[in-house]
N, C-alpha and C positions, 0 to 999 in steps of 0.2 A: 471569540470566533476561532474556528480549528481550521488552519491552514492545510487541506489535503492536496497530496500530489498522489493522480491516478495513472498506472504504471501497466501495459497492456499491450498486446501487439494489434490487438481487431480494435479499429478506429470505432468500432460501431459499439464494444463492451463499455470503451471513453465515456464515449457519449452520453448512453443509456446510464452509467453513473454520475457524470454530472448533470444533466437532467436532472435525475431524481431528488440530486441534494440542492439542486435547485428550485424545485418544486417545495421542497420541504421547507425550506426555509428556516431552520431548527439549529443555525450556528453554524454549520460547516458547511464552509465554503471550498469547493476544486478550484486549486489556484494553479497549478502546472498539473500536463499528461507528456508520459513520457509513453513510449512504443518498445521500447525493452531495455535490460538493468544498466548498459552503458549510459544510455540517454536519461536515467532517473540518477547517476549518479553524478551528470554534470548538472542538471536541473538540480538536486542537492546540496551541493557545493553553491549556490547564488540566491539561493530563495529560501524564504524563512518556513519550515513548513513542521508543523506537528504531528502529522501520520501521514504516512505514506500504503498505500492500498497496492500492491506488487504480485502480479501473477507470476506463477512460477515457469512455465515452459514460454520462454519466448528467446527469439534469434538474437545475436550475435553475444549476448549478457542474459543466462536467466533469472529469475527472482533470487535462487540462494545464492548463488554469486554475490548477486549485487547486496542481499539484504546482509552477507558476512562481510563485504569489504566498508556498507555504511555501520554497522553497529560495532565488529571486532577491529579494523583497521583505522577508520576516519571516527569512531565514537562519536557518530550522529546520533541529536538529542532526539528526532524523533521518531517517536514509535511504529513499527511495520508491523503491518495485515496480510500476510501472505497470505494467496488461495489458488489452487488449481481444482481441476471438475478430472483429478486424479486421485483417487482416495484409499490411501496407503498410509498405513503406521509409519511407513522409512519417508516417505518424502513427510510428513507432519513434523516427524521426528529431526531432518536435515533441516527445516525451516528454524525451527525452534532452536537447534543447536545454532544455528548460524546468526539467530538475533530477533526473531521476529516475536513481538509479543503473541499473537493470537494469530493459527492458520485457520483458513475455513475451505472447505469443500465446496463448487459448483456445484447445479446451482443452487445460493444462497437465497431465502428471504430477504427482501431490502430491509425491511425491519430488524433483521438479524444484521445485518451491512452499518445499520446506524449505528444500533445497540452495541457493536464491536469497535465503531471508529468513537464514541463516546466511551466507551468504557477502557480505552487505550488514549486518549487524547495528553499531550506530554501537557504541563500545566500553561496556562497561555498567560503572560504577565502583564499586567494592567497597564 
């Protein structure tokens, strides 16, 4: 099972991806939402999680904030998917330096959304 935590400030983008991976039924499960990178970095620090899904423009903490202080400063084992519906070489390029495995651009295909959180999933131990 892939432990995701979905990171967002529109309660309604939450939703609509847990749904889906509810629907799917396909191993990964949303097990915390956080509303921006402060609040995914305390949900980080208590919950076991292997990918983390983090938008990057949100208020008081945003994604590359937060995705540098979990991967360069706390060396959280799991993996981030940063994405914004801003689609620029420098913010790809700031996500990536900052820690994130895989950014993707708004809006994405769910099936692109799967295929990214499976193909980044940190190993889940039996």
């Amino acid at each position: 099972m892939v432990r995701l935590l979905v990171v967002d400030d529109f309660p309604a983008i939450r939703e609509i991806i847990k749904e889906y991976f509810e629907r799917l039924g396909g191993g990964i499960k949303v097990v915390a939402e956080a509303s921006n990178g402060a609040e995914a970095l305390e949900i980080a620090g208590s919950v076991d999680l292997d990918v983390i899904l983090m938008d990057i423009r949100m208020p008081v903490m945003d994604g590359i904030e937060a995705t540098r202080i979990l991967k360069q400063e706390r060396k959280h084992g799991a993996r981030i998917i940063t994405y914004s519906s801003y689609s620029t070489d420098q913010i790809e390029e700031k996500a990536l330096e900052a820690g994130a495995a895989i950014h993707m651009v708004k809006p994405f295909e769910f099936h692109d959304l799967y295929e990214a959180v499976q193909k980044t999933a940190a190993p889940v131990a039996s």
